[in-house]
C-alpha positions as CSV (number, residue, x, y, z in Angstrom):
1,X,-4.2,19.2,-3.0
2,X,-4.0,16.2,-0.8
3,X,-7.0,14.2,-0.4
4,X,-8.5,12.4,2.8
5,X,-6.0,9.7,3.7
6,X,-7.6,6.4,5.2
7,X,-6.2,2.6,5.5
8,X,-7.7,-0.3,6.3
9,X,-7.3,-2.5,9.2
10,X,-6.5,-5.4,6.6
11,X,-3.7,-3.3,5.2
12,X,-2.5,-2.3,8.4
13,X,-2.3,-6.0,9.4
14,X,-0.2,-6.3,5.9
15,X,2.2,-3.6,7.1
16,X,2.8,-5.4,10.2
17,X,3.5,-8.3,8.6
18,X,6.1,-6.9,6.8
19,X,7.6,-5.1,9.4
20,X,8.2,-7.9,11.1
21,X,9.7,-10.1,8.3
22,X,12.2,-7.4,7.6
23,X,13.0,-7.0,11.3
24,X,13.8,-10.8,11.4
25,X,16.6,-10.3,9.0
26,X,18.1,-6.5,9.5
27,X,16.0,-3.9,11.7
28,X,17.4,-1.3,9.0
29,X,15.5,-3.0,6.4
30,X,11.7,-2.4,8.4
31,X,13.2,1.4,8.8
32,X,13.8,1.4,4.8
33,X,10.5,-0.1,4.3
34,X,8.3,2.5,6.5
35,X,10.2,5.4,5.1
36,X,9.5,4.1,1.5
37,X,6.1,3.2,2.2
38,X,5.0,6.7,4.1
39,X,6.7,8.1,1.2
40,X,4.5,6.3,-1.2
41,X,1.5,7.1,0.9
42,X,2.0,10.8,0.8
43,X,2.5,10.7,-3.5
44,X,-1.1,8.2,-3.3
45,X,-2.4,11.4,-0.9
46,X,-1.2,14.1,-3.7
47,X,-2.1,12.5,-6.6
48,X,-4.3,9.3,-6.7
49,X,-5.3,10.1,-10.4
50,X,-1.9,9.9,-11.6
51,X,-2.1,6.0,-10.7
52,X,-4.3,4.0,-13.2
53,X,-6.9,1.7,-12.6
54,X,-5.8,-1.9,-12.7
55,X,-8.8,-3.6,-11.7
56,X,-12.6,-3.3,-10.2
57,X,-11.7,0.4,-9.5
58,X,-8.4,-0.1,-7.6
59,X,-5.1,1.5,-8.3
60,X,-1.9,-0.2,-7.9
61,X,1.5,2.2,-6.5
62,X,4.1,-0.1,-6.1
63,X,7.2,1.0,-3.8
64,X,10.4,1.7,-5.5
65,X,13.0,-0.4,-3.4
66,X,10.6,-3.1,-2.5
67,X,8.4,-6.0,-4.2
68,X,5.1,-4.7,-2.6
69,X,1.9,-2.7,-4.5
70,X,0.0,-0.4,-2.2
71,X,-3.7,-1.2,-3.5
72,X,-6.1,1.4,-2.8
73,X,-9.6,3.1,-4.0
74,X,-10.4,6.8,-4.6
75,X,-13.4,7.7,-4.2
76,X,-16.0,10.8,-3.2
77,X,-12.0,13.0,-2.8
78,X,-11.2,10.4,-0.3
79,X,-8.2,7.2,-0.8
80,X,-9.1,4.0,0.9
81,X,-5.5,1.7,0.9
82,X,-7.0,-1.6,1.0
83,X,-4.0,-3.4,1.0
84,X,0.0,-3.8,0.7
85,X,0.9,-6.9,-0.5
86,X,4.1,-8.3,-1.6
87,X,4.2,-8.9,-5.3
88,X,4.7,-12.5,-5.2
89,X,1.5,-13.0,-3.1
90,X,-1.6,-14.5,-4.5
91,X,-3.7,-11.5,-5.1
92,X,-6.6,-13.6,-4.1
93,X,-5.7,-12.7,-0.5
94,X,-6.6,-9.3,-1.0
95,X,-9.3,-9.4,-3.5
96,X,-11.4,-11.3,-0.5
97,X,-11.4,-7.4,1.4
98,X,-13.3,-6.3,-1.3
């Protein structure tokens, strides 16, 4: 079953972000990136449960290939991403969405 899919605008900002930085050094790396992340969205989709709490209700997926956790809720059937953040970011950054 795939639940209801939403995303932030703070997240989306956090995407953009790192589509850019990979651009800047090899536009094959942002392609590598959005495949891996739309990948990791759709698993996150399927089967939020299978991804534990870390914190304050939020789950943590990280991606596979790169340093970045895709930090999201699940609640009332529905997934909220919150944020992607690179894993060497100070997660105060995204606890301040919250």
């Amino acid at each position: 079953m795939a639940y209801k899919l939403n995303t932030s605008t703070g997240a989306y900002l956090d995407i953009e972000k790192a589509i850019v930085y990979y651009k800047g050094i090899k536009s094959q790396l942002a392609e590598n990136f959005l495949i891996e992340l739309k990948a990791t969205r759709k698993y996150i989709q399927k089967h939020p449960k299978k991804i534990q709490v870390r914190y304050a209700n939020i789950r943590v997926a990280f991606l596979k290939r790169f340093p970045f956790g895709v930090h999201f809720r699940f609640e009332n059937e529905t997934v909220t991403i919150v944020s992607v953040f690179h894993t060497s970011q100070d997660d105060k950054k995204w606890k301040e969405r919250m």
